[in-house]
Structures are given as structure tokens and as C-alpha cells.
C-alpha positions in Angstrom: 66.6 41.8 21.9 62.9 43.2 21.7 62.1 46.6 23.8 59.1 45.0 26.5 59.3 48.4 28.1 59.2 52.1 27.1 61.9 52.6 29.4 63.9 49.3 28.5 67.5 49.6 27.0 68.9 46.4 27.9 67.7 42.8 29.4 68.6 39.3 30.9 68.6 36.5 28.7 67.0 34.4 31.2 66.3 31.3 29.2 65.4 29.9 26.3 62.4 27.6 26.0 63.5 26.5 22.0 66.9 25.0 21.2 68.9 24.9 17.8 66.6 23.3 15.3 63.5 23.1 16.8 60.2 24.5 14.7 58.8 28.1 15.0 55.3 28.7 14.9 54.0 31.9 15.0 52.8 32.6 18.7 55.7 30.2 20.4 57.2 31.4 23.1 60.7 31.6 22.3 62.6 33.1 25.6 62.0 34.6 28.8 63.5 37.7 29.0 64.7 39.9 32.1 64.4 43.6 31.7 64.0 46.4 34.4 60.6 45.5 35.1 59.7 42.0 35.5 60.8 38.4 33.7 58.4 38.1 30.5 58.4 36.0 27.9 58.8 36.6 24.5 56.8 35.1 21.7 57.9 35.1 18.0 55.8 36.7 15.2 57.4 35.1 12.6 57.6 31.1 11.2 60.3 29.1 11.1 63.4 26.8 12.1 65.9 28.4 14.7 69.1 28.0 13.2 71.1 29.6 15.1 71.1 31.6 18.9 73.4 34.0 19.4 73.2 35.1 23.0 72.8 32.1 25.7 71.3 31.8 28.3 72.3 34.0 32.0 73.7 36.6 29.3 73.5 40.4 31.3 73.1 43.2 29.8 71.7 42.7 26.2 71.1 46.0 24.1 68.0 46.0 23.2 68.1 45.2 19.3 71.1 43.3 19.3 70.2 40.0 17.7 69.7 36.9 19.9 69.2 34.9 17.5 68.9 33.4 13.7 65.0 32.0 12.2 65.5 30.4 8.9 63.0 29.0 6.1 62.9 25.1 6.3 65.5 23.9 4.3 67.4 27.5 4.4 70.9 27.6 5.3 71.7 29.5 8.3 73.9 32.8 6.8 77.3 33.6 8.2 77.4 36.9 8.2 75.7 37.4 11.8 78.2 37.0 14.2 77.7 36.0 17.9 78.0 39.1 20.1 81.3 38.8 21.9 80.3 41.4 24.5 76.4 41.8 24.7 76.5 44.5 27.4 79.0 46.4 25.7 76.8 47.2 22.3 75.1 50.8 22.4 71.2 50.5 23.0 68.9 51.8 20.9 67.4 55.1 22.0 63.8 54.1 23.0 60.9 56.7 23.3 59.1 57.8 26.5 55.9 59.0 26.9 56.0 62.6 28.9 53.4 60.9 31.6 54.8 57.5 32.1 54.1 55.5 34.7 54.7 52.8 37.2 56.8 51.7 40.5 58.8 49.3 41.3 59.3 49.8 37.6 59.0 53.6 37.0 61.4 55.8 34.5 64.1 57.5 36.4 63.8 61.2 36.2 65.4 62.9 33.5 68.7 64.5 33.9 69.7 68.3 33.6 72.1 70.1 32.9 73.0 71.8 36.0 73.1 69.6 39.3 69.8 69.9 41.3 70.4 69.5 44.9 70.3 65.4 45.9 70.2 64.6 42.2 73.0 62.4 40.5 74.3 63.8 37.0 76.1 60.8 34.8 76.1 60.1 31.2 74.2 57.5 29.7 78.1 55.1 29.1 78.9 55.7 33.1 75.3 54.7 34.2 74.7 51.9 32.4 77.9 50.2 33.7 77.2 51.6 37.1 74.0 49.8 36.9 75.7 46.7 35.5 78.3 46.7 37.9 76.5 47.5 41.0 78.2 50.8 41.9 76.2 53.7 43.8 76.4 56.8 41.6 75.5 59.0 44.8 79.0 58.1 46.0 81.5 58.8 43.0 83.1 62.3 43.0 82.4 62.8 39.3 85.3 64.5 36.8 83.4 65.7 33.5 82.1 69.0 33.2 80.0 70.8 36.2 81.1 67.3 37.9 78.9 65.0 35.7 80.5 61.4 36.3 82.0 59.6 33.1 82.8 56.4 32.2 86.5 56.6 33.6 85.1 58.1 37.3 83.0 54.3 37.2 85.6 52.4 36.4 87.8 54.2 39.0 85.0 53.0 41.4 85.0 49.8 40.3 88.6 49.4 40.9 88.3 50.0 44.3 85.2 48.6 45.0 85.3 45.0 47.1 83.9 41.8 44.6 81.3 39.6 46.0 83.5 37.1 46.9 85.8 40.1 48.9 82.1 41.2 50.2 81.2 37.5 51.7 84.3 36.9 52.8 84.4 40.0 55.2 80.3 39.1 56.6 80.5 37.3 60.2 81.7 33.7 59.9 79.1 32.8 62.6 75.7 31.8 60.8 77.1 30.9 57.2 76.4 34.3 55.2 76.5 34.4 51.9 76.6 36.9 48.7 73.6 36.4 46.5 73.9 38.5 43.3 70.8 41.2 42.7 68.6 40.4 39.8 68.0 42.7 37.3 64.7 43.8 39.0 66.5 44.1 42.4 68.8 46.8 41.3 66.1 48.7 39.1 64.0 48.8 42.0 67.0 49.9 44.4 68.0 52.9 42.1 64.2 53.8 41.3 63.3 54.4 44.8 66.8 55.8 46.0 66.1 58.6 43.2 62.2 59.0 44.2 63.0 59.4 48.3 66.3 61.7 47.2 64.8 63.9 44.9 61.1 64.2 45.6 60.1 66.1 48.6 57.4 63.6 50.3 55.5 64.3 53.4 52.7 62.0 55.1 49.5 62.1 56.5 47.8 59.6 58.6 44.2 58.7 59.2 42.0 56.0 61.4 39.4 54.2 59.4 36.6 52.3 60.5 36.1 49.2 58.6 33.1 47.2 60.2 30.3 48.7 57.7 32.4 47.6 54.6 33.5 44.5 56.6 29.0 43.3 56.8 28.7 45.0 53.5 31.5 42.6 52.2 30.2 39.6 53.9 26.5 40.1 52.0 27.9 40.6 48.5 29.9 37.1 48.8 26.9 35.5 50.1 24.9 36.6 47.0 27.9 35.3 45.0 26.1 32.2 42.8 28.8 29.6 43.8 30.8 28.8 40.5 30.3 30.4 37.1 31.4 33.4 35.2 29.2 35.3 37.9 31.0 33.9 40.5 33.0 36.4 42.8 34.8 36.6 46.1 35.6 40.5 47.0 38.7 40.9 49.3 38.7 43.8 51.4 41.6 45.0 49.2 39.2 45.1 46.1 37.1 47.0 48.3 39.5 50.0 49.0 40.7 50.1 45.2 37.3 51.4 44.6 37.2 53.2 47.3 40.6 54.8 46.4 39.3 55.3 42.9 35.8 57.4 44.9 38.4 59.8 46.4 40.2 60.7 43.5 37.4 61.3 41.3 36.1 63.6 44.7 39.6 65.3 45.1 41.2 65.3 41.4 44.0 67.4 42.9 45.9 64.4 44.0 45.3 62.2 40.5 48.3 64.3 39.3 51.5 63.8 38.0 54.3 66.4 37.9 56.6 67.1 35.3 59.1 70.6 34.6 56.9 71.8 32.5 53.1 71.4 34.1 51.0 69.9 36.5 49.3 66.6 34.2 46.1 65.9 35.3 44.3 62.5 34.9 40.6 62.1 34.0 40.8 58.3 35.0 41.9 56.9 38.3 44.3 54.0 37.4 45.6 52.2 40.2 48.8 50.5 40.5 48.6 47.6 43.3 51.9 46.7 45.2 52.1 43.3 44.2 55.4 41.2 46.3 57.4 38.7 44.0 60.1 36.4 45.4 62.8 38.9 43.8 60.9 42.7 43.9 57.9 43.9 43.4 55.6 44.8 40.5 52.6 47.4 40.3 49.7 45.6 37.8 46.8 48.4 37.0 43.2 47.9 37.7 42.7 50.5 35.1 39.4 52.7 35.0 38.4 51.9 38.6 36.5 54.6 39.2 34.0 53.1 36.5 34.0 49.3 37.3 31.8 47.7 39.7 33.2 45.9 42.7 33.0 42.3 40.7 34.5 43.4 37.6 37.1 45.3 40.2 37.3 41.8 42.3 37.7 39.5 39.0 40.3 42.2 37.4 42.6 42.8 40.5 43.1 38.7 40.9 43.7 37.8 37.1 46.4 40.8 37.3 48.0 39.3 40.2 48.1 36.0 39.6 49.7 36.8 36.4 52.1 39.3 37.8 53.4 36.4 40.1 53.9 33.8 37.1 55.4 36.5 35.4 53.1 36.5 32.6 51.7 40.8 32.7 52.3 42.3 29.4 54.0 45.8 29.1 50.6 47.9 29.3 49.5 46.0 32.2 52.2 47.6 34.5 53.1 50.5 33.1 51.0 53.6 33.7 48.7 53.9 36.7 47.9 57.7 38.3 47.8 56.6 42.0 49.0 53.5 43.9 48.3 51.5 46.9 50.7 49.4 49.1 48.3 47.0 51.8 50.5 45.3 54.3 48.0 44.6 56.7 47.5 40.7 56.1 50.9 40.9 57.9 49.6 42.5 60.9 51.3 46.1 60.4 50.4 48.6 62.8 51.1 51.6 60.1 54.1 51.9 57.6 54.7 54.8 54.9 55.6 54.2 51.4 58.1 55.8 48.9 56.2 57.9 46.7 56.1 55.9 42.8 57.1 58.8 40.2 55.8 60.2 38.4 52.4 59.7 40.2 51.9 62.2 42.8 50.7 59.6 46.1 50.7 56.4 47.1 48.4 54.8 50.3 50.1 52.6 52.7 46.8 50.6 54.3 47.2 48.5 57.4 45.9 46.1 59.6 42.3 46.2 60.7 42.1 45.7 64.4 39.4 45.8 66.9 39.7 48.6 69.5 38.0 50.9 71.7 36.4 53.7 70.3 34.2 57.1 71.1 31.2 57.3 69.8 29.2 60.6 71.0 29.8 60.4 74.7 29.5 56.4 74.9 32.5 53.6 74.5 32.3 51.2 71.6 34.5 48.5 70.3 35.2 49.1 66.2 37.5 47.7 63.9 40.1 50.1 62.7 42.8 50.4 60.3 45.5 53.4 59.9 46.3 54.3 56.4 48.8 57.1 56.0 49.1 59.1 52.3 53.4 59.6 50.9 52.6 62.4 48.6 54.9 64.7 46.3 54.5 68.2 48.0 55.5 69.4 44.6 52.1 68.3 43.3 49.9 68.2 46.1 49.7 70.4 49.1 48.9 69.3 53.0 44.8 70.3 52.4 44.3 68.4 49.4 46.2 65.4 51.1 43.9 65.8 53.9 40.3 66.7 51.9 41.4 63.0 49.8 41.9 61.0 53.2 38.7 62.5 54.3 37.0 61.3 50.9 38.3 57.7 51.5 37.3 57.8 54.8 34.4 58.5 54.1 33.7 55.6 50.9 35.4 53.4 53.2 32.7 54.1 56.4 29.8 54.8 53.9 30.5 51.7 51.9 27.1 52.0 50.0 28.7 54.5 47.6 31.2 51.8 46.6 28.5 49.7 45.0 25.6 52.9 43.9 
């Protein structure tokens, strides 16, 4: 089982796409694995005959470096010595390395634990959170019994005991309407625990701001039209790709807020890397448009819909997702008046953009009708304080109303 993330331990063998005896060429993509971040596939590096696989398919809970799987020479017989696990989510992972100033959201590191218990933070050991996380049991509500309270393996599986299955769970929902239990994927419960720990242990608070959008909405319209209409020039900017860059002005402007916080100091980044909410049918997933501050709108345009596109088929490799200093969530295709998002640790802020709509507006003493949006700033007041919030909004604002700096 390879490591696809820094912060990986275990994974989902979610299929395999070669069967006993089939050829191995270097490059072929052997399985599609599930880990906490997204479903990726894995390619082998090696050449071959698969002789034998170890761990089949809908297996939970894979170590990572447990063996999956047997690649013999041509004509080599397949060795007996390698055993099929006979509990993959019982075999101790491999301790992997983390950066210091690792990113990303629906896929971000949880925060590392201390010693002593910081108010709102769960302490476990490694053993009783991995089979919490297998099992589906909420730390934040098991009285724990190792020292200074930590929760151990036996205060989980005292949980568990009393804990209702899924069937128990179904069985108890309103007959009426035909509800049903549908088991979280790997993703599901990563993103549930991720953002539980962010909005318990990070103190956020929000700031709102109106933005008018009709001068980048004409300044939109006349880059398109000088679009040629197919080629590698060709380009269609969204609005979205619009405020990237424009999120990427501000944080160059205010580099206050392109921050991350750890115990130990205040890390702050030289490029603004944004992470873009993108929705999957399971979760979520953050791709980077890395550098943004130093692309053009095109190169921004071109970037933003490659990443996307591949985030939703599942195809983003580790470095594409992982990182990012800042990250914006845009719900307003959907019509959202104003929403605020759960800050993505260990950045320091994340914009929530809504809908553009037309309305009434003051402008001098004189009524006017302007299309405007309502974006609103989550930030860690650990790392950034109320003016800094408010001198970045301004910034956007401001690239957002001024759209000609987007583009000089």
C-alpha cells in the first residue's frame, strides 16, 4: 500500500483495474486507491506478471506498506512466503513524515496532539483513533481512562459496544419515506473529523463585505471576445478565475493574512497559492492554482479548469491538493445570499463568495442599480487580527471594482 499523502497511514482498496496474470508495464495503472484525501490511482513502476493480489477489492483500512500484492518475472514462480493479510486494518502503519507547513482542506493534517488537554481539543493515542476513525465513533464523546484522560484502545471499544450498528441506526429512522443507512466513504469521515477539529479548536471570526461586480463583469465580457475561437490560445475566463487573481492581488497587498500558524511561529508565505473548493459526489477536494499572484488571467483560466476537471475524475496527483496558503469557497452559481466557511488549517482564511445580484445602490447623492455580491472572510484570530481581515477585504474590493489591475 503506497503513501499518496504526507498525511496518509491507511487507504481503501477500491478496485483493481489488473487481475491475476495479466502483463505489467511500467506506467499501468494497477488500482485505484482510497485514502483520506480523494480516490487516485496507482500506477506501477516496475514490469511484470501479477501473480498474485493479496488484498481485494472494498478492503478498509490498509496500512500503508502492507503488500497488496505479488509482480513476478515472466516465467517466475510466484513465492510462498507472502501471506495474504488476514486483517489489513489491523497491521501498524508506517510512521509517515509531515512537513511543519502542510496544507490543504477537505484534506488537511489534523492538529498535532499534546500532552496536556487544550480546552475543546480531543487527546487519544494513535491505536484508539485509528479504530475510532474506522469504526465511526466520535472521540469528543468518550470519557477517556489513560493518563490525564487520554482515551485508549479499550475506552473505543467500550464505545463501540454500546454504540447502535447501521442496521440498529436505519431501523430506528421514520418508516415514512423509505430511509436508509448509507456507509461514509473514506473521504466522508476525514472531512467530518477535519473540520469538527478546525471549528473546535481554532478561534474563527468573520467579516463581511459588498462588492460591486459590473466593471469585472464588461471587463470579462471583452477578454472572451478577444478569445481566438479554438487553439492553444483559446480561453473562456469564469468570473471565479477572475477573483482567484484577485484574491491572489490582496494577499500580496496585505501579506498578514497569507499566514499559517503553528506553536512555534507565525510562517509566512512569499507565494499566494490558492486552494479552490471543488464539490465531488462524496466530499470535497481543494486543487491549487499555485503562484497566482504571478499568472495572467488565461494561464489562471486554463489552470483552474484542467485542476478541476481532474479533481472530479479523480485523477489530481498528491502535490496538486496538498499545500495552498489561502482558500476560496464560491457558492454563488447556486444563488447564496452569503454563507461562512470553516477555516482550512493550517491556512489562516478562507473567502466564502456569493451570488452577484442586481440591486439598488448609492452612488454620491444619486440612486443606481449595480450588481453586487457579499463575500465574508472565516479567519484564525490566532493569526490574523480584525484590521488586517478588514485592510485584505478592502484590497479585494478594491481588484475586484478596479479590475484593470487584474490584467496590468
Amino acid at each position: 500500500m503506497p503513501a499518496l499523502s504526507p498525511t496518509m497511514t491507511e487507504g481503501k482498496l477500491a478496485r483493481w483495474l489488473k487481475k491475476e496474470g495479466d502483463t505489467v508495464n511500467s506506467g499501468d495503472v494497477l488500482a485505484e486507491i482510497e485514502t483520506d484525501k480523494a480516490t487516485m490511482e496507482v500506477e506501477a513502476i516496475e514490469e511484470g506478471i501479477l501473480g498474485r493480489i493479496l488484498v481485494q477489492e472494498g478492503a478498509e483500512g490498509v496500512a500503508v506498506n502492507t503488500p497488496i500484492a505479488i509482480l513476478v518475472e515472466e516465467g517466475e514462480a510466484v513465492p510462498d512466503n507472502i501471506d495474504t493479510p488476514k486483517n489489513a486494518a489491523s497491521a501498524e502503519p508506517a510512521p509517515v513524515p509531515q512537513p511543519v507547513a502542510s496544507a490543504p482542506v477537505a484534506a488537511q493534517a489534523a492538529p498535532a496532539q499534546r500532552a496536556d488537554k487544550p480546552v475543546g481539543r480531543v487527546v487519544a493515542s494513535p491505536l484508539a483513533r485509528r479504530i475510532a476513525r474506522q469504526k465511526s465513533i466520535d472521540l469528543a464523546a468518550i470519557q477517556g481512562t489513560g493518563p490525564n484522560g487520554r482515551i485508549v484502545k479499550r475506552d473505543v471499544e467500550a464505545a463501540l459496544n454500546k454504540a447502535p450498528s447501521a442496521g440498529q441506526v436505519a431501523s430506528a429512522l421514520p418508516a415514512s419515506g423509505g430511509s436508509s443507512a448509507v456507509p461514509h466513504t473514506t473521504m466522508r469521515k476525514v472531512i467530518a473529523r477535519r473540520l469538527s477539529e478546525s471549528k473546535a479548536t481554532i478561534p474563527h471570526f468573520y467579516v463581511s463585505i459588498d462588492v460591486e461586480l459590473d466593471a469585472l463583469l464588461a471587463l470579462r465580457a471583452q477578454l472572451n471576445a478577444m478569445s481566438p475561437a479554438e487553439g492553444a490560445d483559446a480561453f473562456k475566463l469564469s468570473v471565479n478565475d477572475m477573483l482567484i487573481k484577485a484574491s491572489a492581488v490582496a494577499l500580496k497587498q496585505v501579506p498578514e493574512v497569507n499566514a499559517s500558524y503553528t506553536e512555534e511561529a507565525m510562517i509566512l508565505h512569499e507565494d499566494a497559492d490558492i486552494s479552490v473548493a471543488v464539490s465531488l459526489d462524496d466530499g470535497l477536494i481543494t486543487p491549487i492554482v499555485k503562484q497566482a499572484d504571478r499568472k495572467s488571467l488565461k494561464d489562471i483560466s486554463q489552470e483552474a479548469k484542467d485542476l478541476i476537471a481532474r479533481a472530479r475524475a479523480g485523477k489530481l496527483k498528491p502535490e496538486e491538493f496538498q499545500g495552498g496558503t489561502f482558500s476560496i469557497s464560491n457558492m454563488g452559481m447556486y444563488g447564496v445570499k452569503d454563507f461562512a466557511a470553516i477555516v482550512n488549517p493550517p491556512q489562516a482564511a478562507i473567502l466564502a463568495i456569493a451570488a452577484g445580484k442586481k440591486q439598488a445602490v448609492v452612488k454620491g447623492n444619486e440612486l443606481a442599480i449595480a450588481t453586487v455580491m457579499t463575500v465574508t472572510l472565516s479567519v484564525d484570530h490566532r493569526v490574523v487580527d480584525g484590521a488586517a481581515a478588514a485592510r485584505w477585504l478592502s484590497a479585494f474590493r478594491t481588484a475586484v471594482e478596479s479590475p484593470l489591475s487584474l490584467v496590468l
